[in-house]
C-alpha positions in Angstrom: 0.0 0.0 0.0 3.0 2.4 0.8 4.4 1.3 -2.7 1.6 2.4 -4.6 0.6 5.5 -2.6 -2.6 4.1 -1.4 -1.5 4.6 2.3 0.4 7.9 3.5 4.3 7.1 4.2 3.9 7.4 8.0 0.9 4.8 7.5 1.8 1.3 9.7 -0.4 -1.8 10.8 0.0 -2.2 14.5 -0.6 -5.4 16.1 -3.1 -5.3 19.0 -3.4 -9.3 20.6 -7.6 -8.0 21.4 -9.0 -8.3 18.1 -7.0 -11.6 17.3 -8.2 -13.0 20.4 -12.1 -11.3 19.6 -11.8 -13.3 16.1 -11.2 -16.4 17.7 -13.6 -15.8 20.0 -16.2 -15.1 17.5 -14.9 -17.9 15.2 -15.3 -20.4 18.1 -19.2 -19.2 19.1 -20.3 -19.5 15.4 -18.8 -22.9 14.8 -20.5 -24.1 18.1 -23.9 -22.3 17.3 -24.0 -23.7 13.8 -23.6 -27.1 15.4 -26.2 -26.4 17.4 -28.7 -25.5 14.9 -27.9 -28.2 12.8 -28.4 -30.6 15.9 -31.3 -29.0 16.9 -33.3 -29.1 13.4 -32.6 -32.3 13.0 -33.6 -34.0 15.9 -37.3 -32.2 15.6 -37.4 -34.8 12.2 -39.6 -37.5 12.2 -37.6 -40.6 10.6 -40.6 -41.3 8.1 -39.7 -37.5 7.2 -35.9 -38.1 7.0 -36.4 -41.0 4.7 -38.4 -38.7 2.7 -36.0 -35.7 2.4 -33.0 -38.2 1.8 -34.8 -39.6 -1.5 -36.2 -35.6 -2.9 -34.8 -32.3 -0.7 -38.0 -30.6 -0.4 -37.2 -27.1 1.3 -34.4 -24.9 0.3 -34.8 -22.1 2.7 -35.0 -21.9 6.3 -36.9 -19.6 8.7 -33.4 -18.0 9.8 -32.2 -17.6 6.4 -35.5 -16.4 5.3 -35.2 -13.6 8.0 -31.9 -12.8 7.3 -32.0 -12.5 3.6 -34.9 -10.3 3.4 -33.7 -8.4 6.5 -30.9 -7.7 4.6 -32.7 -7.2 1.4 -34.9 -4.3 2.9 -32.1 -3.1 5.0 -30.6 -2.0 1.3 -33.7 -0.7 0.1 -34.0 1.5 3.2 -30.8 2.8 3.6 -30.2 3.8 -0.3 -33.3 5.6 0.1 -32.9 7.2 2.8 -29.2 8.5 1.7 -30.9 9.2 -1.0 -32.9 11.9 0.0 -31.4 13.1 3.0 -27.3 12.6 2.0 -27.0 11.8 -1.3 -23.0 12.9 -1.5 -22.1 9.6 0.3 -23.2 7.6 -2.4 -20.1 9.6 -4.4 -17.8 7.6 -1.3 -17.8 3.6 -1.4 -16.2 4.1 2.2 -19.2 6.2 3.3 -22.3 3.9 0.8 -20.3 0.6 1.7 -23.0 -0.6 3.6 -26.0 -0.7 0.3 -23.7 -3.4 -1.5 -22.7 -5.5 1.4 -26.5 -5.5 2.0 -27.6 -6.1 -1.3 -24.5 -9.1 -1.8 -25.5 -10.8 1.5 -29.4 -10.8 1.1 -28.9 -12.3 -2.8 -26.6 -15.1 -1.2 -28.8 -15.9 1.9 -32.2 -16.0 -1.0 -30.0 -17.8 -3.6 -32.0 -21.2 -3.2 -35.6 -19.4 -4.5 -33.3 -17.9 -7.1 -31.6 -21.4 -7.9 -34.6 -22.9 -9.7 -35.5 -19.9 -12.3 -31.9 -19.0 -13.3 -30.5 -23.0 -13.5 -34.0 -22.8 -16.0 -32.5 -20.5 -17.6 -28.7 -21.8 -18.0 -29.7 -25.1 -18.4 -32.7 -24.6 -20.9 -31.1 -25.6 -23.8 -30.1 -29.5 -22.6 -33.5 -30.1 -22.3 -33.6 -31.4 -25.8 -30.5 -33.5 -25.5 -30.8 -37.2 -25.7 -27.4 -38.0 -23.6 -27.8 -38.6 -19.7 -25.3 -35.7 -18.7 -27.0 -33.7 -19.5 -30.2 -34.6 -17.7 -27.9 -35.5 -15.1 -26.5 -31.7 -14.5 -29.6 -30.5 -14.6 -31.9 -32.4 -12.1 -29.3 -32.6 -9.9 -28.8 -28.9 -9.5 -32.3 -28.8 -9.5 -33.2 -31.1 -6.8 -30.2 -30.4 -4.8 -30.5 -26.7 -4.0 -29.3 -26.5 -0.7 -26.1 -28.4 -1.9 -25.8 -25.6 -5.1 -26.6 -22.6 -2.8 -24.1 -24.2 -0.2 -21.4 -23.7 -3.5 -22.9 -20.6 -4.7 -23.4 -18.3 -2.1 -19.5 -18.1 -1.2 -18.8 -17.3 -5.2 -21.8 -14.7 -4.9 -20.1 -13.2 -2.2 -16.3 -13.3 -3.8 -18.1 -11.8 -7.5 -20.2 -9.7 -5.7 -18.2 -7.5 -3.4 -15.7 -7.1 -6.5 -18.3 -6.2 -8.7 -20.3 -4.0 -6.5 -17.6 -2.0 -4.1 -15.9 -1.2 -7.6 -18.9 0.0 -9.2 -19.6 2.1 -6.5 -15.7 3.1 -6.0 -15.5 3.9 -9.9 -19.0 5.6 -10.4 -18.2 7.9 -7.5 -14.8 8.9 -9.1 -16.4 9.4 -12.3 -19.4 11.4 -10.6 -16.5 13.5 -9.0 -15.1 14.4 -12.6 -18.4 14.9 -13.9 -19.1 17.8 -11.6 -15.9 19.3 -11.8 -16.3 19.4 -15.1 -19.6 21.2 -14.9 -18.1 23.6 -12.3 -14.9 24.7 -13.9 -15.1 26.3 -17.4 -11.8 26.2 -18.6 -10.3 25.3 -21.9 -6.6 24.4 -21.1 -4.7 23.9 -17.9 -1.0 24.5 -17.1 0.4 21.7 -14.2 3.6 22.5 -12.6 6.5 20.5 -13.1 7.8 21.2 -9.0 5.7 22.4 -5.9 4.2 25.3 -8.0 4.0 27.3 -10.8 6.9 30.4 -9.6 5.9 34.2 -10.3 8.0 34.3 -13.7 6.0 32.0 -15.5 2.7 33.0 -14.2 3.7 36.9 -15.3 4.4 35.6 -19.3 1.6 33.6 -19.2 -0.4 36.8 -18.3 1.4 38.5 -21.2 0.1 35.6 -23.5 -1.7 38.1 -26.0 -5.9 36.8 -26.1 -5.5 34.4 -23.3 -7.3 34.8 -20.2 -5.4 32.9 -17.1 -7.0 31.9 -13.8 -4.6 30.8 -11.4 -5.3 28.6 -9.1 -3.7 27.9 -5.5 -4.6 25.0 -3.8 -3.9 25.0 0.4 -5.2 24.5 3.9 -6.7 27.5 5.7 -8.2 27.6 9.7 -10.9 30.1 9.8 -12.0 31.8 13.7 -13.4 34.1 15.1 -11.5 37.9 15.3 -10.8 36.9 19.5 -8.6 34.3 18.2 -10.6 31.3 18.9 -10.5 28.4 16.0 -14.1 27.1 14.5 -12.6 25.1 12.1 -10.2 23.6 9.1 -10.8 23.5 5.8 -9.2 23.0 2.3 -9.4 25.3 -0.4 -8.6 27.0 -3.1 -7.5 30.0 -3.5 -8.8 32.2 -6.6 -9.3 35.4 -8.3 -12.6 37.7 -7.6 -12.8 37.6 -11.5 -13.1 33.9 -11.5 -15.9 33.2 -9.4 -19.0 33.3 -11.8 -16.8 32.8 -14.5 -14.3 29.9 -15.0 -15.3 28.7 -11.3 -19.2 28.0 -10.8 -20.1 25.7 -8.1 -23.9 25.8 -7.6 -24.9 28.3 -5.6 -27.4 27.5 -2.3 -26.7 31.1 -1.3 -25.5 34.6 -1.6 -24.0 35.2 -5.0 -20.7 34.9 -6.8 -21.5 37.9 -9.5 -18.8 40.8 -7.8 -17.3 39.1 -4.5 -15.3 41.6 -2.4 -11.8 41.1 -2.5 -11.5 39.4 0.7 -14.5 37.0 -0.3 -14.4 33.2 1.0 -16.8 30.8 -0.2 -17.8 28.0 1.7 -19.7 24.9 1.0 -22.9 23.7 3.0 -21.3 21.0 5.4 -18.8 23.9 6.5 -22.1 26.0 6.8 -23.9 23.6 8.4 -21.4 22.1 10.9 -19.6 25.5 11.6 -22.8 28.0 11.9 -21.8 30.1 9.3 -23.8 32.2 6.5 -23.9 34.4 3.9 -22.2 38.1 5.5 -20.3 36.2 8.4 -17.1 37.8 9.0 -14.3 35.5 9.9 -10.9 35.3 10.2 -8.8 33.2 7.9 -5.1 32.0 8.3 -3.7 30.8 5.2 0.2 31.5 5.7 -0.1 31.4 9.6 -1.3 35.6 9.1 -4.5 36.4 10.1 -6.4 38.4 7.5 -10.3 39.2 7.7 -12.5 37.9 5.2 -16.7 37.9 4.7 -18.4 35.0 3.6 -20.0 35.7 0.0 -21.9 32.4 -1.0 -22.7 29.3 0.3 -22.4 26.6 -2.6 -23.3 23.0 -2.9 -21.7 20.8 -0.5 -18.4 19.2 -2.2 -18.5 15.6 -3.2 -14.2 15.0 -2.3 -13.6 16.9 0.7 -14.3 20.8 1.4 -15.6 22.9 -1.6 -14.5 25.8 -0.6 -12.7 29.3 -2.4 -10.6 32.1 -1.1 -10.0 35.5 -2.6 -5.8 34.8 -4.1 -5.4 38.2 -2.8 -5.0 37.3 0.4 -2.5 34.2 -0.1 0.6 36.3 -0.2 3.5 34.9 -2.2 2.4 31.5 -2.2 2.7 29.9 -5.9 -0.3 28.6 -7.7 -0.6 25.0 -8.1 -2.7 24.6 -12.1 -3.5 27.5 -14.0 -6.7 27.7 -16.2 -6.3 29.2 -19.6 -9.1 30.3 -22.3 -9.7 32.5 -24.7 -10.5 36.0 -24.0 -13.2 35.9 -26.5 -15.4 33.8 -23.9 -14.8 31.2 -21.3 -14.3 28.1 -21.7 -13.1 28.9 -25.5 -10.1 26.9 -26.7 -6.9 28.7 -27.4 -6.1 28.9 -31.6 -2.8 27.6 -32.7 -1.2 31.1 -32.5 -2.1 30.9 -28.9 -1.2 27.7 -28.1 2.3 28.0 -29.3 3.0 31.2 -27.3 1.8 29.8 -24.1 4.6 26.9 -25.2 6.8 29.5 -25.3 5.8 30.8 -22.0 6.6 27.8 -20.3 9.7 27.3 -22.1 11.8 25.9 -19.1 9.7 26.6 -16.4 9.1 22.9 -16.0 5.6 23.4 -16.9 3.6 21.7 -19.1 0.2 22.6 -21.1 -2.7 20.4 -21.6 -6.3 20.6 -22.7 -8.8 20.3 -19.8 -10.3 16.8 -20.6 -6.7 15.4 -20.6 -6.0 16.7 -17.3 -9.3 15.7 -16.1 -8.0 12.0 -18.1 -5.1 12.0 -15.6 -6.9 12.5 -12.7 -9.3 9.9 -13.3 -6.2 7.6 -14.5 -5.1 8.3 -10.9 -7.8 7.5 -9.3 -8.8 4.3 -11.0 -5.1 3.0 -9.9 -5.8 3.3 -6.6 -8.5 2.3 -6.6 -7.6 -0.7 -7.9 -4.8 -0.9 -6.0 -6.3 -0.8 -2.7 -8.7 -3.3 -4.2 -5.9 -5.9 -4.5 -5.4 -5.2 -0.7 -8.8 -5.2 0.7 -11.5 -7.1 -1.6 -8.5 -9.9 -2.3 -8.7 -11.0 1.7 -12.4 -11.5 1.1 -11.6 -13.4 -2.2 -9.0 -15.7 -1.1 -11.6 -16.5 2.2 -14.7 -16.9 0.1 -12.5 -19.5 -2.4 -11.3 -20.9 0.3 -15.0 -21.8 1.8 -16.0 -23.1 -2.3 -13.7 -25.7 -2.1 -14.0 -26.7 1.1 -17.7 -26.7 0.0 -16.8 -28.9 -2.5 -14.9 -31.4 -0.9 -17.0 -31.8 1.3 -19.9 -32.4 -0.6 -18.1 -35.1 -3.2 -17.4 -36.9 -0.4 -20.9 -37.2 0.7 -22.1 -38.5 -2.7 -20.1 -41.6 -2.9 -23.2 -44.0 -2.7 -24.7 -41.4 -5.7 -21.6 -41.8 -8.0 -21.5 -45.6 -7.4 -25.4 -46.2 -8.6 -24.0 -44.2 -11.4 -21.4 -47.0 -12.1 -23.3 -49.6 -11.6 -26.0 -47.8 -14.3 -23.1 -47.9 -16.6 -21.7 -44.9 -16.1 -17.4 -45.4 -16.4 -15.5 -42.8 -14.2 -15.1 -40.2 -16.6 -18.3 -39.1 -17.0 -19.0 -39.6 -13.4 -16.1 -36.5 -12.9 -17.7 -35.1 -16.0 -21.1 -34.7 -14.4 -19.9 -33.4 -11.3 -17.3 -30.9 -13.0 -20.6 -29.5 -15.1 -22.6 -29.5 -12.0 -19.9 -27.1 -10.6 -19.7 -25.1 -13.7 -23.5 -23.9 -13.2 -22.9 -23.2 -9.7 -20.1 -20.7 -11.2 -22.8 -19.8 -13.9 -25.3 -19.2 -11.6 -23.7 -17.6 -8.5 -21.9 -15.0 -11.8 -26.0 -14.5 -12.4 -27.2 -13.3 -9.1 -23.9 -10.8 -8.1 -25.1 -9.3 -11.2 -28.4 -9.5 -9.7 -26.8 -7.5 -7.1 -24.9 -5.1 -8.6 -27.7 -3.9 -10.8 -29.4 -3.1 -7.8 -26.4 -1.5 -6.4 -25.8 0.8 -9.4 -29.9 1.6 -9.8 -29.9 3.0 -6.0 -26.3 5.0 -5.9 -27.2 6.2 -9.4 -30.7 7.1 -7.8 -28.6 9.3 -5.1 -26.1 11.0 -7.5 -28.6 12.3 -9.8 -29.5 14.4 -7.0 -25.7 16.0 -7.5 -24.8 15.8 -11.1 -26.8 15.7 -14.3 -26.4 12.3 -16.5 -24.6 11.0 -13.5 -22.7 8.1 -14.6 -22.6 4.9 -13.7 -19.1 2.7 -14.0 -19.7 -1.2 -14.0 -15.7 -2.6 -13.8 -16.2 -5.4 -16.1 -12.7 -6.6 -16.6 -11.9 -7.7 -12.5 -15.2 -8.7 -12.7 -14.8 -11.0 -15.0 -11.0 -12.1 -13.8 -12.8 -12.6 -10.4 -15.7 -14.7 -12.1 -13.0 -16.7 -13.9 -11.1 -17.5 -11.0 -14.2 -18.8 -9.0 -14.5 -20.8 -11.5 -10.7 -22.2 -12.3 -10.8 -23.3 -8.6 -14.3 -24.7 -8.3 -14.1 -26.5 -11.6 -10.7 -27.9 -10.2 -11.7 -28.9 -7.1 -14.9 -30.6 -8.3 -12.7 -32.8 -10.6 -10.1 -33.8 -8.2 -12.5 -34.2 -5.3 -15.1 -36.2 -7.8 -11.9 -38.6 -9.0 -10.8 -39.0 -5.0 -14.8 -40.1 -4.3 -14.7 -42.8 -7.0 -11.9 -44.3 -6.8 -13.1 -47.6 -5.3 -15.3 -50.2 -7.5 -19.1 -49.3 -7.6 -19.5 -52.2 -6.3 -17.8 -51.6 -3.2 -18.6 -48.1 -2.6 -22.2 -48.7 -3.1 -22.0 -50.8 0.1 -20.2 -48.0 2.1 -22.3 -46.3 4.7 -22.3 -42.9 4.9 
């Protein structure tokens, strides 16, 4: 994480013996409870019943998981529409909205045995016109075994599912971010320093640039209080001219107005408004270079959807260098710069370090920057819950092949040589992947239909950002190590004589 700049550099991982010991705590209580549930609902079964269930399972769902998984389902519902209409900006945040997807994961995986039967319909439509046994094989077996398929699919719905829907989130909020700086700043080009900042030189021949309007921009820190000294808060900023505001810079307005700020303007989003007490006329004292210096707030805007969205008059930043410069024709904002223009701002920047680039490349780079790390971190966090949910399919697995010993046996004594028997049971797994892929896309729809519900509050033609390819590489690995472990588990389970294993007790 250090490596990749996902964490800070003075980031580290202590290690704390309470949670270990909390885990195993925890890890212990639910083994011993699951026991007990399974002990429990057994001995309430009559043995005519038993007999009964052994031959055709007749109920896939319990009363817990029914509870649970529509608990969970509802629990989605509610909070998406409650952020919805009350905070929508936190559906921008997969850290702040994580809590829709993991709902809407878990309640699709607790319901997956009333999803089994339409979607193996669907998937398995086609063999029912085959005239082979496998075929008919895979699909009454998945069929009539739900509780055995869901046992296989709900870990794989929870591996695809968390991949698929905390990236979806994590890259639609990104994108949403971009989108509404793209709406807010009207800008053509943008300079980027090559060091800390863009030094006094530069920023004085770009200003020379003949037909170019420049709006530089200073990004920093400030604490604002009150004139007796005392602090009310911390906020970042950036610092711009009066000219801008209205201009190249137009964050939606809740109040005040941006049209002719007073020099010592500040502009402050609605969280700071709302957290801090402040509105429109408030005089406060900012402290950008450690100075104070008075300043009146001018407008409240919309409340940022990456941190503070806040502005401060450039005249009262001192001698601090900006950090990007905005450049467009003077013939209106947001007009590009003609060739003639474009090569003298080159020129401008001729050793400076500096470079020049339109506004949708630079806009490019920062969403380039933020899909790494996003990814990045992904590797880190989502691959735990990977490894753990592959680990519980093929323990799954196992541990199901070996229950169906007697099963493959009547196979062999019907005729059926090993081969097939592995071939059946491989197939059988396949669906599973097939179907488990099905219902975490069940879920993610319903992920992206409620955040994309909440940022179209924020943005217009919010975007929504579905990461098909480690969606897909997750998918395929689910199904490399299911597929795997079915075949080598399968071969282990028949490797006596059918005749022999069929007189095995189980």
């Amino acid at each position: 994480m250090l490596d990749h700049d996902v964490a800070p550099s003075w980031f580290t991982i202590p290690v704390d013996p309470l949670p270990l010991l909390v885990s195993f705590v925890i890890g212990v209580a639910a083994a011993l409870a699951g026991s007990a549930a399974t002990l429990v609902r057994v001995s309430l079964v009559r043995p005519i019943e038993v007999l009964r269930e052994s031959a055709v399972e007749r109920r896939g769902m319990t009363p817990v998981r029914w509870l649970l998984g529509t608990g969970m389902l509802i629990g989605a519902v509610v909070a998406g529409t409650v952020i919805g209409r009350t905070e929508p900006h936190l559906a921008a945040s997969a850290r702040k909205y994580e809590a829709v997807p993991v709902l809407y994961v878990g309640a699709v995986a607790l319901l997956a045995p009333i999803l089994l039967r339409p979607v193996v319909r669907l998937l398995v439509g086609p063999l029912r016109g085959s005239a082979k046994a496998g075929p008919l094989l895979v699909r009454e077996n998945v069929l009539t075994s739900r509780r055995r398929t869901a046992a296989t699919v709900a870990p794989i719905v929870g591996a695809v599912g968390l991949v698929a829907t905390l990236l979806t989130v994590q890259k639609s909020g990104d994108a949403v971010v971009l989108a509404r700086q793209r709406q807010e700043i009207h800008a053509a080009n943008v300079v980027v320093p090559g060091g800390p900042g863009i030094d006094s030189g530069t920023l004085a021949r770009l200003a020379a640039v003949p037909g170019v309007r420049i709006t530089p921009v200073t990004s920093m820190n400030i604490r604002i209080g009150t004139a007796e000294g005392e602090q009310i808060d911390s906020l970042s900023t950036n610092a711009v001219p009066a000219a801008a505001l209205g201009a190249t810079v137009t964050p939606p307005v809740l109040s005040g107005s941006l049209t002719s700020p007073p020099e010592d303007f500040l502009v402050i989003d609605e969280h700071a408004a709302e957290s801090d007490g402040l509105s429109v006329g408030d005089r406060v004292v900012t402290l950008p270079t450690g100075a104070r210096v008075p300043t009146v707030i001018a407008a409240v805007v919309a409340r940022g959807l990456n941190g503070d969205d806040t502005y401060l008059s450039a005249s009262l930043t001192g001698a601090m260098t900006p950090s990007r410069v905005y450049l467009d024709s003077s013939a209106g904002t947001g007009l590009p710069l003609d060739e003639r223009q474009t090569a003298a701002v080159e020129r401008a920047l001729a050793g400076s370090g500096a470079r020049l680039m339109t506004y949708d490349a630079y806009l490019e780079a920062q969403r380039a920057h933020a899909a790494e790390q996003t990814d990045n971190a992904a590797v880190v966090v989502l691959g735990i819950a990977l490894a753990y949910a592959l680990i519980a399919v093929a323990n799954t697995l196992i541990m199901a092949m070996a229950g169906r010993r007697r099963e493959f046996a009547l196979l062999g004594l019907a005729g059926a040589v090993r081969g097939q028997i592995v071939g059946v049971a491989v197939a059988e797994s396949a669906v599973a992947v097939a179907v488990a892929a099905v219902l975490a896309a069940v879920a993610t729809g319903l992920t992206a239909v409620t955040q994309h519900a909440s940022l179209s509050r924020l943005v217009t033609g919010a975007p929504t950002v579905i990461p098909w390819t480690p969606t897909v590489a997750t998918v395929a690995l689910c199904a490399l190590v299911t597929v795997v472990t079915a075949s080598r588990a399968a071969r282990r389970a028949t490797r006596r004589r059918a005749v022999e294993a069929a007189g095995v007790r189980e």
